[in-house]
N, CA, C and O atoms as CSV, one atom per row, in Angstrom:
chain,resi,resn,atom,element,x,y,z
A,1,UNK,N,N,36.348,60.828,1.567
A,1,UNK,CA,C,36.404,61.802,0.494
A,1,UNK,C,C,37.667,62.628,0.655
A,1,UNK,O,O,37.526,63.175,1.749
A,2,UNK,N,N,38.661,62.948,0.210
A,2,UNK,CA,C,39.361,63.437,0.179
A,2,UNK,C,C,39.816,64.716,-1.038
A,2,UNK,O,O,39.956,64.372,-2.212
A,3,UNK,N,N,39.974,65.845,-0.718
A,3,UNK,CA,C,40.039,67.185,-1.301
A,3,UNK,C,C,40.998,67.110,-2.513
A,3,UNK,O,O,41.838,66.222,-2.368
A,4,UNK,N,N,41.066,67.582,-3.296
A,4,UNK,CA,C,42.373,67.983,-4.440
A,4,UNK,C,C,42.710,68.880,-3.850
A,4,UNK,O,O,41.933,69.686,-3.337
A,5,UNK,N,N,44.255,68.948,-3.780
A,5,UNK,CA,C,45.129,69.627,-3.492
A,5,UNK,C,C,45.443,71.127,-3.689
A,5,UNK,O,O,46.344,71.819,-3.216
A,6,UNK,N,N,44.083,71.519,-4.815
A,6,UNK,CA,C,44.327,73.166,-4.705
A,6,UNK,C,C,42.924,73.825,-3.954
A,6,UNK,O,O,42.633,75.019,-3.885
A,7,UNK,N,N,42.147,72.642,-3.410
A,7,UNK,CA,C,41.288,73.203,-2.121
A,7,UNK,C,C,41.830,73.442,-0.830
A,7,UNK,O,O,41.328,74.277,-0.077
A,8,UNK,N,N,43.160,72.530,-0.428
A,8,UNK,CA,C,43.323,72.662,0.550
A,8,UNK,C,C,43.577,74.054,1.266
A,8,UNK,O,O,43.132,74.249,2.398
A,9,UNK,N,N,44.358,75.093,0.528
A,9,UNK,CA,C,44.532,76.386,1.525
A,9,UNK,C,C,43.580,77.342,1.779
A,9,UNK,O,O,42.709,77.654,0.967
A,10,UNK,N,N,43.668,77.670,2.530
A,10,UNK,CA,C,42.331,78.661,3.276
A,10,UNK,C,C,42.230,79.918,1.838
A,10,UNK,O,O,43.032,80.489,1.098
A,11,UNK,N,N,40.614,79.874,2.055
A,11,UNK,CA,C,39.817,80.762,0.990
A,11,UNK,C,C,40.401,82.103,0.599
A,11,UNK,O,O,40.622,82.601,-0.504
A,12,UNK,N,N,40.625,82.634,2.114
A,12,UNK,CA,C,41.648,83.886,2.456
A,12,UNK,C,C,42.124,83.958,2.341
A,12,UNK,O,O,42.417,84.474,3.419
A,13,UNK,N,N,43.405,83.969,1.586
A,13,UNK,CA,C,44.895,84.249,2.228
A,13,UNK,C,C,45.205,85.806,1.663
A,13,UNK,O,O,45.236,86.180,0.490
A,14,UNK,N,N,45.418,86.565,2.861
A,14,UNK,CA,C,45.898,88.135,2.880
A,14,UNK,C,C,47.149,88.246,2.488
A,14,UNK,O,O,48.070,87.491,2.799
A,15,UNK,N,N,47.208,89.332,1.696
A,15,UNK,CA,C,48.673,89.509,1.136
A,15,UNK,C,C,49.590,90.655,2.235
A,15,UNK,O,O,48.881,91.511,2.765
A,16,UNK,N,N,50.929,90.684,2.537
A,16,UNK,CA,C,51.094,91.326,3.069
A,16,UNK,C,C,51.185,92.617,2.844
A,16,UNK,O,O,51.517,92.911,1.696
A,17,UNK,N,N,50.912,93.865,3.903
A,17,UNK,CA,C,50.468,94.627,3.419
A,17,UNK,C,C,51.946,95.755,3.515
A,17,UNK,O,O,52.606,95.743,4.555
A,18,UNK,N,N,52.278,96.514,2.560
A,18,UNK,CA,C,53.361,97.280,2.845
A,18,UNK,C,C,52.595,98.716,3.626
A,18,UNK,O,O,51.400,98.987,3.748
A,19,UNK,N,N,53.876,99.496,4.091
A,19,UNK,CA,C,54.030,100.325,5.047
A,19,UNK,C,C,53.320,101.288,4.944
A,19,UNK,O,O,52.833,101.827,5.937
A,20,UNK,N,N,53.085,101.756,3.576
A,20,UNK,CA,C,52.533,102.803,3.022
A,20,UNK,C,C,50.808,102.584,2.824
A,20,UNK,O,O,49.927,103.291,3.314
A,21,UNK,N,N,50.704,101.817,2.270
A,21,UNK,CA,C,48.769,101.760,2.270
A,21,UNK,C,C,48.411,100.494,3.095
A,21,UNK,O,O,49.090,99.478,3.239
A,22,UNK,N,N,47.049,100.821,3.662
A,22,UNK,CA,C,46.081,99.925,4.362
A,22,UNK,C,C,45.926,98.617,4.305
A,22,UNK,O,O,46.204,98.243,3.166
A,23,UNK,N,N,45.626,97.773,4.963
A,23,UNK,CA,C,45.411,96.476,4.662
A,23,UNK,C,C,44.308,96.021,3.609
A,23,UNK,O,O,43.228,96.477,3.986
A,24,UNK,N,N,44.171,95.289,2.424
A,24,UNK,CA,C,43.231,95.207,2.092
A,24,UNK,C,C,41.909,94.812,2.591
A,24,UNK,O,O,41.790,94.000,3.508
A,25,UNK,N,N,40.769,95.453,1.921
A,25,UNK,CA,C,39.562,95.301,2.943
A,25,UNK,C,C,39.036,94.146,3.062
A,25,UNK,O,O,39.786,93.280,2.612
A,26,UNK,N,N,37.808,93.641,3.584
A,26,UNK,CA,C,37.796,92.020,3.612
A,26,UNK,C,C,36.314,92.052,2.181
A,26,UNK,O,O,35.731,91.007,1.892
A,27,UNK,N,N,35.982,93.342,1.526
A,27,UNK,CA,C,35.120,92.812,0.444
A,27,UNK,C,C,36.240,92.922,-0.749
A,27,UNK,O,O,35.779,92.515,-1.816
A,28,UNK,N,N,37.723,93.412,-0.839
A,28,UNK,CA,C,38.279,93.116,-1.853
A,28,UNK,C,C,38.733,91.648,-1.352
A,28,UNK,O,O,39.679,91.306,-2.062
A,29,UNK,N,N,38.490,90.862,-0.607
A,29,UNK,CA,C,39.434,90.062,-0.405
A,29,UNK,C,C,38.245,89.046,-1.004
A,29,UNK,O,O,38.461,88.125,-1.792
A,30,UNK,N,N,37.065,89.385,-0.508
A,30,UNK,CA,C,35.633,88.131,-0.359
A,30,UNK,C,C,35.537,88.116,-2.588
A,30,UNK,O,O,35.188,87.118,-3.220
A,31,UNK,N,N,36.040,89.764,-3.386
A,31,UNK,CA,C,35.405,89.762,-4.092
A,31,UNK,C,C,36.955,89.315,-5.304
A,31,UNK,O,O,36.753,89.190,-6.511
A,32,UNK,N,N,37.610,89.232,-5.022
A,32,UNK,CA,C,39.014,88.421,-5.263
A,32,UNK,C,C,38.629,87.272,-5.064
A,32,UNK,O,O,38.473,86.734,-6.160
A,33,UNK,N,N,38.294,86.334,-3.926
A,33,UNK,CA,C,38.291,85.008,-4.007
A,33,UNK,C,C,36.809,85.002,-4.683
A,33,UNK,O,O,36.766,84.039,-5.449
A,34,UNK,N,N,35.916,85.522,-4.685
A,34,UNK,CA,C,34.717,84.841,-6.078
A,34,UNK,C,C,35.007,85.093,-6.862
A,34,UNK,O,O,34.505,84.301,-7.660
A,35,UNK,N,N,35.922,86.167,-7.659
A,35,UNK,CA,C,36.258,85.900,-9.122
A,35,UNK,C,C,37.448,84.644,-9.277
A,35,UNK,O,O,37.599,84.312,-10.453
A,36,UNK,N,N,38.068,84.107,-8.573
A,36,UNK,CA,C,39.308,82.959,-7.937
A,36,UNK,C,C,37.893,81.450,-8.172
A,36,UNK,O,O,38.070,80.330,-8.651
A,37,UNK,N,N,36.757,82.000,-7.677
A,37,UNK,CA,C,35.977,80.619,-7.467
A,37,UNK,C,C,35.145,80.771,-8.360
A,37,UNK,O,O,34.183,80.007,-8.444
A,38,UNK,N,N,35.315,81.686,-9.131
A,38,UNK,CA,C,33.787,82.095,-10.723
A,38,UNK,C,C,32.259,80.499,-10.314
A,38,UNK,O,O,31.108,80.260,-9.951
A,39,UNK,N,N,33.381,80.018,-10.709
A,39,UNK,CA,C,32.403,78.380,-10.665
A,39,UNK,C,C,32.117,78.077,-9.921
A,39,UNK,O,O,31.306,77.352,-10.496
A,40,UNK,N,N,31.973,77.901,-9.079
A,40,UNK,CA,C,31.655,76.876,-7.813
A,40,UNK,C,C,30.790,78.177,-7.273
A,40,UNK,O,O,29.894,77.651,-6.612
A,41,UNK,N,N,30.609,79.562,-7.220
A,41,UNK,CA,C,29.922,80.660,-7.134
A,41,UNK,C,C,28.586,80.480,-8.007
A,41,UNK,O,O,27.485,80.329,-7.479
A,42,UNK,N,N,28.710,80.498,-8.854
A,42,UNK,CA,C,27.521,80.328,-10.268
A,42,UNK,C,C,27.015,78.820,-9.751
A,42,UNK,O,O,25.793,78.874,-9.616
A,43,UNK,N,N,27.413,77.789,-9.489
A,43,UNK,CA,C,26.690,76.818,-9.637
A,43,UNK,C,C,26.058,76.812,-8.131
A,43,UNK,O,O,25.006,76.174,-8.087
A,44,UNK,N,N,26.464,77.378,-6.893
A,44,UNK,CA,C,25.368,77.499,-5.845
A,44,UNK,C,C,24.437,78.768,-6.022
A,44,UNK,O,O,23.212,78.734,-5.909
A,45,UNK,N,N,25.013,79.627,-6.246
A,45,UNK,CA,C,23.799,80.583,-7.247
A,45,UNK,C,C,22.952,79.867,-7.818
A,45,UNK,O,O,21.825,79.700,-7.352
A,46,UNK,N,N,23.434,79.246,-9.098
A,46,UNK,CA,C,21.926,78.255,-9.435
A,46,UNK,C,C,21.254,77.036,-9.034
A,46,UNK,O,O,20.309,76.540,-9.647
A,47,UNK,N,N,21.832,76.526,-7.873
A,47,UNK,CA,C,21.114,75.563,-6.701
A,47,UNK,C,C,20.567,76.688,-5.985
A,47,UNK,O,O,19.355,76.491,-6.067
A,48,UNK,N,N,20.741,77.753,-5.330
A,48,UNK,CA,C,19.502,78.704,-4.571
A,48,UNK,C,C,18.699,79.296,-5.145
A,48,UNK,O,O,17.894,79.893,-4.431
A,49,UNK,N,N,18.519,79.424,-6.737
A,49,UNK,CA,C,17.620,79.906,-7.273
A,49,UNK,C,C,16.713,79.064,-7.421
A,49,UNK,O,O,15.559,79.072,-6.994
A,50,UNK,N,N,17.556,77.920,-8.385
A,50,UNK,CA,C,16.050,76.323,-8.380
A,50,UNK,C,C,15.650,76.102,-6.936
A,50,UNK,O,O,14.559,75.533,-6.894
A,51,UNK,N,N,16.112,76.334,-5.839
A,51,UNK,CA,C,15.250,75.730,-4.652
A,51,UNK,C,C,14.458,76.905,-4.474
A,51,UNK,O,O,13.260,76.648,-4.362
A,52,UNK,N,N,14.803,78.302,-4.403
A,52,UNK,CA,C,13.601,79.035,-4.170
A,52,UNK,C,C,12.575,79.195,-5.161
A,52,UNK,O,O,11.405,79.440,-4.868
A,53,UNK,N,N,12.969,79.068,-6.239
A,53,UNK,CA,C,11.669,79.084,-7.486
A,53,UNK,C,C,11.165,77.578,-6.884
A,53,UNK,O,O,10.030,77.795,-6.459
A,54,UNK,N,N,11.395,76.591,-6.727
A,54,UNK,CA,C,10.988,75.370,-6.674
A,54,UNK,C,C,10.054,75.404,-4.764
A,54,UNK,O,O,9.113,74.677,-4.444
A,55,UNK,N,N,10.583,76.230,-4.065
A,55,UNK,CA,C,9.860,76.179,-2.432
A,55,UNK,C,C,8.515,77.594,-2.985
A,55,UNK,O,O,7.578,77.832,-2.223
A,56,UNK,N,N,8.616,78.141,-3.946
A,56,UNK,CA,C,7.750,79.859,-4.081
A,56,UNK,C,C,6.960,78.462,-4.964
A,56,UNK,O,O,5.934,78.349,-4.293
A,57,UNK,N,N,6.893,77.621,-5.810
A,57,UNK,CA,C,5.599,76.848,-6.918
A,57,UNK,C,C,5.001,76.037,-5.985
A,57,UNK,O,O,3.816,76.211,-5.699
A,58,UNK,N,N,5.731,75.079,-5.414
A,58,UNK,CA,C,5.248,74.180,-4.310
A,58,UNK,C,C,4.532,74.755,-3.333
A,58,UNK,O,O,3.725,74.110,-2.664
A,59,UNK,N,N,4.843,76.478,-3.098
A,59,UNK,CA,C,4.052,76.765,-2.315
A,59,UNK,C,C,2.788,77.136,-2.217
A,59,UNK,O,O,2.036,77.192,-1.244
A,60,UNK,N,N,2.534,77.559,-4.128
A,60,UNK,CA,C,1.535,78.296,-4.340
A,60,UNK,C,C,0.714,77.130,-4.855
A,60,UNK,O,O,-0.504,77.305,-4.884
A,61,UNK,N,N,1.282,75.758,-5.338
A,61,UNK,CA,C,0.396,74.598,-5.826
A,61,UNK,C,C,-0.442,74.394,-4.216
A,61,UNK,O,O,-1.653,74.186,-4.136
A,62,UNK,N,N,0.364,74.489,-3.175
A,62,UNK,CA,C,-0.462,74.490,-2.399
A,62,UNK,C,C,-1.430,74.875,-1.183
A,62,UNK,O,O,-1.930,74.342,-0.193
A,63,UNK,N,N,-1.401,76.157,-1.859
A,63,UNK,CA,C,-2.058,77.129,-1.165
A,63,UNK,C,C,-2.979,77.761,-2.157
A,63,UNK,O,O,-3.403,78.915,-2.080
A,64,UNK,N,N,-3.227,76.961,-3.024
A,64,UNK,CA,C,-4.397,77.500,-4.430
A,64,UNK,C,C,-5.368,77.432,-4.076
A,64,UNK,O,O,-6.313,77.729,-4.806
């Protein structure tokens, strides 16, 4: 299996930070790369929702 070429660089990449203000924090950085990944965010969002709605029915079909 091999990646397309705009997966390859790391999720992170920090910008450098000038002299005057702080490094950016790591939830602007986490909340920069999910708006960067919108999609691929939303669609495991909705694979952990169908498995927990789907492990919470299965559980209660059998524990009725």
């Amino acid at each position: 299996m091999s990646q397309s070429p705009e997966l390859s660089p790391p999720d992170i990449a920090p910008q450098k930070p000038q002299a005057s203000s702080p490094p950016p924090s790591y939830v602007k950085l986490a909340m920069r790369n999910m708006v960067r990944k919108g999609g691929k965010s939303l669609f495991h969002f909705g694979l952990t929702t169908a498995g927990l709605l789907g492990l919470l029915l299965g559980l209660a079909y059998l524990t009725r």
